[in-house]
FITOR-777709 format. One record per residue (C-alpha): x, y, z. Coordinates in steps of 0.2 Angstrom, whole numbers, padded with zeros to 4 digits, always signed. Last residue first. Layout:
! FITOR-777709
XYZ;...
//
This chain:
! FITOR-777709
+0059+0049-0038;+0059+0038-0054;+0058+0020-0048;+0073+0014-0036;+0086-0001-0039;+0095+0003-0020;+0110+0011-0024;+0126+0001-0028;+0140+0003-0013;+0152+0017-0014;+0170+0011-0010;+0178+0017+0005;+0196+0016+0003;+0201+0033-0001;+0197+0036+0017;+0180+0049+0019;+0187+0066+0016;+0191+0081+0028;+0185+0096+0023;+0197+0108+0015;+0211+0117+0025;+0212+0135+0035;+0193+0136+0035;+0186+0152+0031;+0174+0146+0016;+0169+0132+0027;+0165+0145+0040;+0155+0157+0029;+0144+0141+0021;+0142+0137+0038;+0136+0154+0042;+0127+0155+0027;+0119+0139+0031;+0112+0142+0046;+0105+0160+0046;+0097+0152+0029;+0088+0138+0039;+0083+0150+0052;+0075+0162+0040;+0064+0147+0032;+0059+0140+0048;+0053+0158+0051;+0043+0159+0036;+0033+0141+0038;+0031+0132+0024;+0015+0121+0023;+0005+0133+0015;+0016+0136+0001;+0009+0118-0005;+0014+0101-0006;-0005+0095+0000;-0006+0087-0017;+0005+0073-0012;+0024+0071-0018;+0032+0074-0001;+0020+0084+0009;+0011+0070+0019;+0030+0063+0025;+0036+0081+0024;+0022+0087+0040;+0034+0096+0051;+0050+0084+0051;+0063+0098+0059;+0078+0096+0046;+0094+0086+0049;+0104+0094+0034;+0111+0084+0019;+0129+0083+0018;+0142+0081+0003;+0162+0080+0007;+0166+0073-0013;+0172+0056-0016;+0163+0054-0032;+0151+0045-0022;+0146+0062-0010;+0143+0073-0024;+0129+0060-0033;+0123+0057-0014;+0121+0075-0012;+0107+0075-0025;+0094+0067-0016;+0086+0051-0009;+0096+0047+0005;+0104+0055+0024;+0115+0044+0030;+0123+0043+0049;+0138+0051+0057;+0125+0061+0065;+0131+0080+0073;+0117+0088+0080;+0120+0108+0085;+0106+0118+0076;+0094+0124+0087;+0099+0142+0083;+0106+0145+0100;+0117+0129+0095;+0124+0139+0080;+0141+0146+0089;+0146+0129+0092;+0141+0120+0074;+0154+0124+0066;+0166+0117+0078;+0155+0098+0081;+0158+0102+0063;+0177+0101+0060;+0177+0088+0074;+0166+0076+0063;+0173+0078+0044;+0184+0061+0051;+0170+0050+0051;+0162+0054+0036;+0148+0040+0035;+0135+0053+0026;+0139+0067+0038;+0120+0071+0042;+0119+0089+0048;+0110+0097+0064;+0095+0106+0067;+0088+0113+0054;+0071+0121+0055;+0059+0112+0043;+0053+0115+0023;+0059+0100+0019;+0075+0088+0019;+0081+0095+0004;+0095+0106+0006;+0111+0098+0001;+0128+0109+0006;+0142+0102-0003;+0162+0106+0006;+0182+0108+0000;+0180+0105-0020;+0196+0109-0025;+0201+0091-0028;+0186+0090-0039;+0190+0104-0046;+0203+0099-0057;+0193+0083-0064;+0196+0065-0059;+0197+0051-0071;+0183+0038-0069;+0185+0035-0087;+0168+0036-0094;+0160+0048-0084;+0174+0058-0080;+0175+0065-0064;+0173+0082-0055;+0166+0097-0067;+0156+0086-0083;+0151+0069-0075;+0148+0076-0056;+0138+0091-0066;+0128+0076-0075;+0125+0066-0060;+0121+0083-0050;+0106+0084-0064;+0103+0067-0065;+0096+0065-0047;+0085+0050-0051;+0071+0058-0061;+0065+0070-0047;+0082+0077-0045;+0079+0085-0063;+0086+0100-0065;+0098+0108-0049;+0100+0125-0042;+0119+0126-0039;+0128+0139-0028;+0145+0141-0028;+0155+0152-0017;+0173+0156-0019;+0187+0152-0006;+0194+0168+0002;+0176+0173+0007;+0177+0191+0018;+0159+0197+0022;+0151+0208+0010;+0133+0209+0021;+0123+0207+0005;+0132+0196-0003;+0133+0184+0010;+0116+0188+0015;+0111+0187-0006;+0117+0168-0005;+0110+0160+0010;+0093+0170+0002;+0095+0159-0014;+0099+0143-0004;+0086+0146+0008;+0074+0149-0006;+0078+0134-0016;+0076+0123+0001;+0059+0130+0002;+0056+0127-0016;+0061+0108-0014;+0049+0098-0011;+0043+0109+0004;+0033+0118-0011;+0035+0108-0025;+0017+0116-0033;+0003+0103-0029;+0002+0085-0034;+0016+0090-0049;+0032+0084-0043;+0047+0097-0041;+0063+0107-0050;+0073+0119-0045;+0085+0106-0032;+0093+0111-0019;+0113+0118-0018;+0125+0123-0009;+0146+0123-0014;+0162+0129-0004;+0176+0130-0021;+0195+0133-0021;+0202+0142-0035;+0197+0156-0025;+0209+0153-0012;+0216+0173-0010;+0197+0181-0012;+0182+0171-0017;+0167+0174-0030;+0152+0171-0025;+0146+0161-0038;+0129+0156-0049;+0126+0138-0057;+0109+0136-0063;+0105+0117-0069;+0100+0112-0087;+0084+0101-0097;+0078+0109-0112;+0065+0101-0119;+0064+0092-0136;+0046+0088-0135;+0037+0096-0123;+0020+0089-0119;+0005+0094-0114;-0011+0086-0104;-0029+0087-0105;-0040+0074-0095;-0058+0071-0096;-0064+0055-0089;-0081+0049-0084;-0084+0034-0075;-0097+0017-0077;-0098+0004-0065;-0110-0011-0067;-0120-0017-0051;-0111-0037-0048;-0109-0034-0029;-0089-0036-0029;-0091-0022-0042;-0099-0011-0031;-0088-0014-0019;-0071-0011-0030;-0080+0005-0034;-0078+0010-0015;-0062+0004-0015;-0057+0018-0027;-0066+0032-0018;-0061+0027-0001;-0042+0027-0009;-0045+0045-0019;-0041+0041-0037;-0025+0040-0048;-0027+0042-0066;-0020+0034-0083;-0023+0039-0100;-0019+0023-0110;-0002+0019-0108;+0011+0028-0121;+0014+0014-0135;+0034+0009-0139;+0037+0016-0124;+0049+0028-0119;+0051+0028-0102;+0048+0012-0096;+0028+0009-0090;+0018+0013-0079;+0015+0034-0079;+0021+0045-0065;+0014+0042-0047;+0006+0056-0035;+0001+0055-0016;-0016+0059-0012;-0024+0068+0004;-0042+0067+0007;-0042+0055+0020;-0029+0043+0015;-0012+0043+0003;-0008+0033-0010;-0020+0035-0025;-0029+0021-0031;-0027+0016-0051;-0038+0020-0065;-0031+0016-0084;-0041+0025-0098;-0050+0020-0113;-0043+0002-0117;-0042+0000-0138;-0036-0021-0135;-0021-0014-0145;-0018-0002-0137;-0019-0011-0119;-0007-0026-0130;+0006-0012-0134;+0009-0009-0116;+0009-0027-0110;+0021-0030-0120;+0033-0013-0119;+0033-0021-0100;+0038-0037-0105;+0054-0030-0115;+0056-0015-0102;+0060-0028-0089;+0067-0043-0099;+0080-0029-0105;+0083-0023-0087;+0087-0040-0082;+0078-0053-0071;+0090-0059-0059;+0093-0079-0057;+0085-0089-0042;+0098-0094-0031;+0104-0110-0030;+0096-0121-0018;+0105-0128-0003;+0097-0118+0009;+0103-0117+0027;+0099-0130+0039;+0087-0131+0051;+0092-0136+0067;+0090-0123+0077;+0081-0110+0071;+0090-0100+0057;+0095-0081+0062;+0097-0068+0052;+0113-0058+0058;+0107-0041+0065;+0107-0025+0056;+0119-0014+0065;+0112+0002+0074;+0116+0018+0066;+0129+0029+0075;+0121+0041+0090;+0120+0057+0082;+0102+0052+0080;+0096+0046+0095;+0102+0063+0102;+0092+0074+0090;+0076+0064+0096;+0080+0066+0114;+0082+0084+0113;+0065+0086+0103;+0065+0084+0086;+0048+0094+0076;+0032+0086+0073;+0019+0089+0063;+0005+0073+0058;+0004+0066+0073;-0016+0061+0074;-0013+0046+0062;-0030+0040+0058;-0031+0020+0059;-0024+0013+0042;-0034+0010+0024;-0028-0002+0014;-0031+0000-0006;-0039-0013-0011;-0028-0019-0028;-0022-0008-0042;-0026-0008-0064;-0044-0005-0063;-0049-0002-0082;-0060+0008-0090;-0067-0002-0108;-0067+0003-0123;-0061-0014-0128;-0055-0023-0111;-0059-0042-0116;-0054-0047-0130;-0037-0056-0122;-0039-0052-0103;-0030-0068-0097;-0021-0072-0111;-0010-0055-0110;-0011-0057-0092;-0002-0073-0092;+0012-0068-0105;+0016-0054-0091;+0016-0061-0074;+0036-0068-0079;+0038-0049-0080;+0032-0045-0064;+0017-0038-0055;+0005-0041-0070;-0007-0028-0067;-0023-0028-0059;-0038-0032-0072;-0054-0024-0065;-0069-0018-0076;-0077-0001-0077;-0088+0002-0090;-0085+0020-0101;-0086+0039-0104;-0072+0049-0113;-0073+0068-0113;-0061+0078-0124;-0045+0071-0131;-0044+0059-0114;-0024+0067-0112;-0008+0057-0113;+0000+0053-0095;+0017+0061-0095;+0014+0059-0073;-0001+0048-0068;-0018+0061-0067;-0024+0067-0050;-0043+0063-0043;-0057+0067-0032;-0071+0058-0039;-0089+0067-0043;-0105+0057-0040;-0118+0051-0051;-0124+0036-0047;-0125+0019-0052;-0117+0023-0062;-0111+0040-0070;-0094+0041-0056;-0084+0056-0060;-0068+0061-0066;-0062+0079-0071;-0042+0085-0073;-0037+0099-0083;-0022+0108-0086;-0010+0096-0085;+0011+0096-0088;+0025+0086-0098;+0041+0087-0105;+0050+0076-0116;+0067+0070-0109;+0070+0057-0123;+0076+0046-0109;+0090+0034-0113;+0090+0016-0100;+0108+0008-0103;+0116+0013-0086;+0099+0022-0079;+0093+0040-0079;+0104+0040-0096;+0098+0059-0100;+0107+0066-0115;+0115+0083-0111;+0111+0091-0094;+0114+0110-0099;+0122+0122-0089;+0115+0139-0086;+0122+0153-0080;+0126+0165-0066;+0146+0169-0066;+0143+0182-0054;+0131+0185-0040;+0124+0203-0035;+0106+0198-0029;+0100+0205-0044;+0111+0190-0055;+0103+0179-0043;+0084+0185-0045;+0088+0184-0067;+0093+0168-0065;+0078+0162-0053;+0065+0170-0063;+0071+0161-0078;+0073+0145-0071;+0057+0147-0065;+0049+0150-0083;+0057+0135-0089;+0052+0125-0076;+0033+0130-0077;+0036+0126-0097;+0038+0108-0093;+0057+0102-0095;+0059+0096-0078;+0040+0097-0066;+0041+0114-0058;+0022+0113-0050;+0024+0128-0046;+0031+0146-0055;+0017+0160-0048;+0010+0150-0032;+0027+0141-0029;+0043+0146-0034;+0037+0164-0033;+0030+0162-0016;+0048+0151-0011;+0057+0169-0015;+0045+0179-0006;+0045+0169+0011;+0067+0170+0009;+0068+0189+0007;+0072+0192+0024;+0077+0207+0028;+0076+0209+0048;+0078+0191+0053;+0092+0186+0040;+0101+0202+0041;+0100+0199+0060;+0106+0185+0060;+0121+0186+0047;+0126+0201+0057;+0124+0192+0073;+0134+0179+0068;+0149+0192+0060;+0147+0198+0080;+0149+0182+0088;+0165+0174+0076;+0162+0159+0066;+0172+0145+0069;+0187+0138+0059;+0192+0123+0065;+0209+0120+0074;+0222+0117+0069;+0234+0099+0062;+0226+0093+0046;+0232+0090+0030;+0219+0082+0017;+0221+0068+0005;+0208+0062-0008;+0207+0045-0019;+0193+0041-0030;+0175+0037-0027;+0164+0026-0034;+0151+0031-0045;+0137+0017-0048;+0124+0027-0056;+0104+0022-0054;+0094+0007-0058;+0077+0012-0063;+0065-0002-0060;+0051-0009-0069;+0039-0020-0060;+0023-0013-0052;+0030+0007-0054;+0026+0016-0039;+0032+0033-0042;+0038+0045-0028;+0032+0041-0009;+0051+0046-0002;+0055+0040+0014;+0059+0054+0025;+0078+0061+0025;+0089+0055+0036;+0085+0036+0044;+0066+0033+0046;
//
């Protein structure tokens, strides 16, 4: 696990969501003094503020229990968004507004009409052979049952591919009317892991400011010649959504019920998906819903044994056509560099297995509480403070795309914006609801004396670790490839990887203090960055962003 913890979003069987390509552009920086680092008794101010009025625990409360799940465009985001303006603005921020997305391309090519979607009600059960009550959570924009559906169970796993498709269509011709089908395999089931919280220990944080080991060469046994075959050619997006839109339209066609998959996840815990399928399909998927792994192979067993299966589905979902899609942007306004800009950020809004709470309400709430200790406290920030809350990270970072596309660099000509040359530092908190204890510097080799300085004062904190290494999966890397010094924290691990997209992502899980800790951090970085005699330095205008990994929604 390199940076952030893998992510467990969708699992879609063959469509993939290519994200941006953004290279950056050139970027120049005089050096020649000394870091800027935070003096002891501004420290302890920021401490004690942080420690004595915390408002952090209440902000992620309201993120969470009253606001959570904050799926984009659903009406729980909506009335965040909302909370959190109004909040800023009371914290004393200026400048606090909304800035629409515009048209969502969440791939080069691939539109999204951006509708919203939430559930209300979920209920499955088992009516044969016996009666029995499934734990359950419905795929992400599935369409609702329209009351209560009841029908046999058959298995027909998805075609895995597009050249799968044609012979699943022949395959299961006739054969799924009003039927509930079994769309996954078995779902494995591992030994119980007992370490399921851990936090770095001395050795762990050294390992990582160590730089990433290289991938070896692979290695042909001797004698063995390399392959002369050409290489198999690339499937394309269009023969992608063109098989998919396929299948989709032969389910409604056939008049399938409802589509039942496994859940990830194990011993009670379930991780969620969003609906198979691209998009915008030419037919929505029949309802589709993930099941408790035990529970699921335990009607793969019953079937194995030739007793007939027959379930119970009532789902009730919403959708918000034409939905308003936008990030926050709030400042601090600066003092004698305030054309120059220090940025932090998480993202607003979250998954829907429970209510976003260490993905990404925690981060939100140190953001938002980094924020009213600055403004709070009235310490001196020549450069201004900007803080951004973004919309839609979950559906491959397009909010911090479209802010990279409208305030740093054009989307269509690569020509850099004003401020992206003004931009000194980004501050991505998404990591968890963990401690931090360092900072990932995404490659930027020469950014590592400035923070080895920064981070002096904070190693009382626990937060000391410089790693040269990457942090992915979040909107940092949309700042970062448009040449842009962004960083992701090193967080304490806690529990994230059962968290992260499950239904155990809950305000539970958040511990206060680690909370209070994160936001001392951050707003004396933020204070340092903001003191610095020059911008952060910048990786070498020559280092090209590489293509990111093809990735589902996430």
């Amino acid at each position: 696990m390199n940076g952030r913890p893998t992510r467990r979003g969708a699992a879609i069987p063959f469509i993939m969501i290519v994200a941006f390509l953004l290279v950056p552009g050139t970027s120049g920086q005089t050096t020649g003094v000394a870091p800027f680092e935070i003096d002891r008794a501004t420290l302890s101010r920021i401490k004690g503020e942080a420690q004595d009025h915390s408002r952090a625990w209440d902000y992620a409360f309201f993120l969470t229990d009253v606001f959570g799940p904050r799926m984009s465009g659903s009406t729980n985001y909506l009335a965040a968004a909302r909370w959190a303006i109004e909040t800023l603005q009371g914290i004393g921020l200026a400048n606090v507004h909304e800035e629409p997305l515009g048209e969502l391309e969440i791939a080069p090519g691939l539109k999204w009409s951006g509708r919203g979607w939430s559930f209300s009600r979920l209920s499955i059960r088992m009516v044969e052979p016996q009666a029995v009550p499934l734990n359950g959570v419905p795929a992400g924009w599935s369409r609702g049952t329209n009351g209560k559906i009841s029908g046999e169970v058959v298995l027909a796993p998805l075609p895995k591919g597009p050249a799968e498709a044609e012979s699943y269509l022949s395959k299961y011709k006739g054969k799924l009317k009003n039927k509930i089908v079994l769309i996954s395999d078995r779902a494995p089931i591992r030994d119980q892991d007992t370490r399921a919280f851990s936090r770095y220990d001395d050795e762990g944080l050294a390992k990582l400011a160590l730089p990433p080991e290289r991938p070896s060469e692979p290695q042909l046994r001797p004698g063995v010649p390399a392959s002369s075959a050409p290489p198999k050619p690339e499937t394309t997006m269009s023969q992608i959504l063109d098989a998919w839109n396929r299948v989709l339209d032969f389910l409604h066609d056939e008049g399938v019920l409802a589509l039942v998959q496994a859940a990830g996840g194990q011993g009670g815990l379930l991780f969620t998906t969003n609906q198979i399928g691209p998009p915008d399909p030419r037919n929505d998927p029949p309802p589709t819903v993930s099941i408790a792994a035990e529970q699921y192979n335990r009607l793969l067993r019953l079937r194995d044994k030739g007793l007939p299966i027959r379930l119970e589905i009532e789902l009730e979902t919403q959708f918000t056509r034409d939905a308003d899609h936008f990030n926050i942007i709030a400042d601090l306004p600066g003092g004698a560099k305030k054309d120059e800009v220090v940025m932090m950020g998480a993202h607003l809004d979250s998954w829907f297995g429970g209510t976003g709470a260490t993905d990404d309400a925690a981060g939100v709430a140190v953001i938002m509480e980094a924020a009213r200790i600055l403004r709070k406290l009235g310490l001196a920030l020549p450069r201004t403070v900007r803080l951004a809350l973004w919309d839609a990270e979950e559906l491959n970072s397009r909010g911090s795309s479209a802010f990279v596309e409208a305030s740093l660099r054009d989307g269509r000509t690569g020509a850099a914006k004003p401020l992206r040359d003004r931009l000194s530092v980004y501050f991505n908190m998404d990591n968890g609801a963990g401690k931090i204890r360092g900072v990932y510097l995404q490659g930027n080799k020469e950014a590592i004396p400035t923070f080895e300085a920064w981070l002096r004062p904070l190693k009382d904190l626990g937060a000391s670790t410089v790693s040269i290494r990457d942090s992915e999966g979040s909107d940092h890397l949309m700042l970062d490839r448009a040449g842009i010094p962004a960083f992701a924290f090193i967080q304490d691990p806690l529990n994230y990887s059962r968290t992260h997209h499950s239904t155990l992502d809950l305000l539970d899980y958040v511990p206060p203090g680690d909370l209070m800790q994160a936001a001392t951090v951050i707003a004396a970085l933020v204070f340092e960055a903001a003191n610095n005699p020059y911008l952060v330095p910048r990786k070498p205008s020559s280092a090209a962003a590489p293509p990111r990994t093809p990735a589902s929604v996430d």
